[in-house]
N, C-alpha and C positions, 0 to 999 in steps of 0.2 A: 504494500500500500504506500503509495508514495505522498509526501506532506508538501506543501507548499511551504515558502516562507514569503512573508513580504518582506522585504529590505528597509532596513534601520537608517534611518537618519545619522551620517557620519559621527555628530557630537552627541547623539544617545548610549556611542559607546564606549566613548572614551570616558575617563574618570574625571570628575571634580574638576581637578586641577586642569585639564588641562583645555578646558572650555574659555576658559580665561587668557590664557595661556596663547591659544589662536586668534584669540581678537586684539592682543594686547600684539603679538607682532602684524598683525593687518596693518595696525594703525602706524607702526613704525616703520612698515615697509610700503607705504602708500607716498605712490607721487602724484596724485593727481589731485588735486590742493582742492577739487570740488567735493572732495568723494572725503576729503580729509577729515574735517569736520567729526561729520556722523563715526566715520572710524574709530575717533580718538570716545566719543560719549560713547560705543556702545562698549568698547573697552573697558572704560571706567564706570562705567555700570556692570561689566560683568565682576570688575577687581573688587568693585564696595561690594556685590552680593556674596562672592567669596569670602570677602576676610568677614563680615558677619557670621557665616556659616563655621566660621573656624573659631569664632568670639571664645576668647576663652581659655584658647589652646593657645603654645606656644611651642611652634611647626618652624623648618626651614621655608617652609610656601608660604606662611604670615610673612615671612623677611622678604619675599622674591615681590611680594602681594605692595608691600609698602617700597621697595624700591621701582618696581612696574608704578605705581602711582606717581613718584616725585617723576620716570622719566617724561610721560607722559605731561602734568605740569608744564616740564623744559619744552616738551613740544609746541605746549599750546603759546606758548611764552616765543619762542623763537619763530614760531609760523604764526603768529599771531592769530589764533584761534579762538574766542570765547568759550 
Protein backbone atom coordinates (compact mmCIF):
# COMPACT_ATOMS: atom_id res chain seq x y z
CA UNK A 1 0.00 0.00 0.00
CA UNK A 2 1.64 2.88 -0.90
CA UNK A 3 1.28 6.46 1.22
CA UNK A 4 1.42 9.78 -0.14
CA UNK A 5 3.36 12.45 1.52
CA UNK A 6 2.64 16.19 0.97
CA UNK A 7 5.83 18.09 1.01
CA UNK A 8 6.93 20.35 4.06
CA UNK A 9 7.51 23.74 3.95
CA UNK A 10 11.56 24.14 3.96
CA UNK A 11 11.42 26.10 7.54
CA UNK A 12 8.98 23.44 9.07
CA UNK A 13 11.93 21.48 9.39
CA UNK A 14 14.47 22.84 10.39
CA UNK A 15 14.91 23.61 14.00
CA UNK A 16 14.28 26.84 16.07
CA UNK A 17 17.30 28.26 15.51
CA UNK A 18 17.73 28.38 12.41
CA UNK A 19 14.56 30.03 11.01
CA UNK A 20 16.07 33.19 12.27
CA UNK A 21 19.18 32.33 11.24
CA UNK A 22 17.96 32.44 7.22
CA UNK A 23 16.40 35.61 7.49
CA UNK A 24 18.95 37.26 9.46
CA UNK A 25 21.51 36.58 6.59
CA UNK A 26 18.72 37.49 3.73
CA UNK A 27 18.96 40.77 5.14
CA UNK A 28 22.63 40.81 5.16
CA UNK A 29 23.20 39.49 1.88
CA UNK A 30 20.45 41.75 0.16
CA UNK A 31 21.50 44.22 -2.47
CA UNK A 32 18.73 45.45 -3.72
CA UNK A 33 18.03 48.40 -1.36
CA UNK A 34 14.16 48.05 -2.28
CA UNK A 35 13.74 44.77 -1.02
CA UNK A 36 16.16 45.90 1.92
CA UNK A 37 13.85 47.27 4.16
CA UNK A 38 11.31 44.49 4.60
CA UNK A 39 14.40 42.02 4.87
CA UNK A 40 16.05 43.78 7.64
CA UNK A 41 12.00 43.98 9.93
CA UNK A 42 11.31 40.49 9.03
CA UNK A 43 14.75 39.55 10.56
CA UNK A 44 14.24 41.38 13.47
CA UNK A 45 11.17 40.09 14.02
CA UNK A 46 12.02 36.68 13.74
CA UNK A 47 15.41 37.51 16.21
CA UNK A 48 12.89 39.23 19.06
CA UNK A 49 10.51 36.11 18.80
CA UNK A 50 13.48 33.82 19.37
CA UNK A 51 15.22 35.38 22.11
CA UNK A 52 11.61 35.41 23.85
CA UNK A 53 11.24 31.82 23.24
CA UNK A 54 14.60 31.35 24.84
CA UNK A 55 13.68 34.08 27.82
CA UNK A 56 15.39 32.79 30.56
CA UNK A 57 17.90 30.49 29.31
CA UNK A 58 21.38 31.23 28.81
CA UNK A 59 22.31 29.58 25.25
CA UNK A 60 25.28 30.32 23.00
CA UNK A 61 22.09 31.34 20.35
CA UNK A 62 20.94 34.10 23.04
CA UNK A 63 24.74 35.45 22.38
CA UNK A 64 24.48 34.98 18.39
CA UNK A 65 20.56 36.21 18.84
CA UNK A 66 21.88 39.64 20.44
CA UNK A 67 24.86 40.16 18.33
CA UNK A 68 22.48 39.40 14.95
CA UNK A 69 20.44 42.27 16.49
CA UNK A 70 23.21 45.01 17.09
CA UNK A 71 24.53 43.80 13.34
CA UNK A 72 21.46 44.44 11.95
CA UNK A 73 21.06 48.11 13.95
CA UNK A 74 24.64 48.97 11.98
CA UNK A 75 22.66 48.00 8.84
CA UNK A 76 19.82 50.10 9.38
CA UNK A 77 22.25 52.88 10.49
CA UNK A 78 24.66 52.76 7.60
CA UNK A 79 21.94 52.19 4.60
CA UNK A 80 19.90 54.38 6.27
CA UNK A 81 16.80 52.38 6.82
CA UNK A 82 14.19 53.05 9.52
Amino acid sequence: MATSRMPQSHFAQDPPSMGWRKMYEAALLETDTAKLKERVSVADTAIVARIKELSGQSSEELSALTDAIHALNILRRERQIS
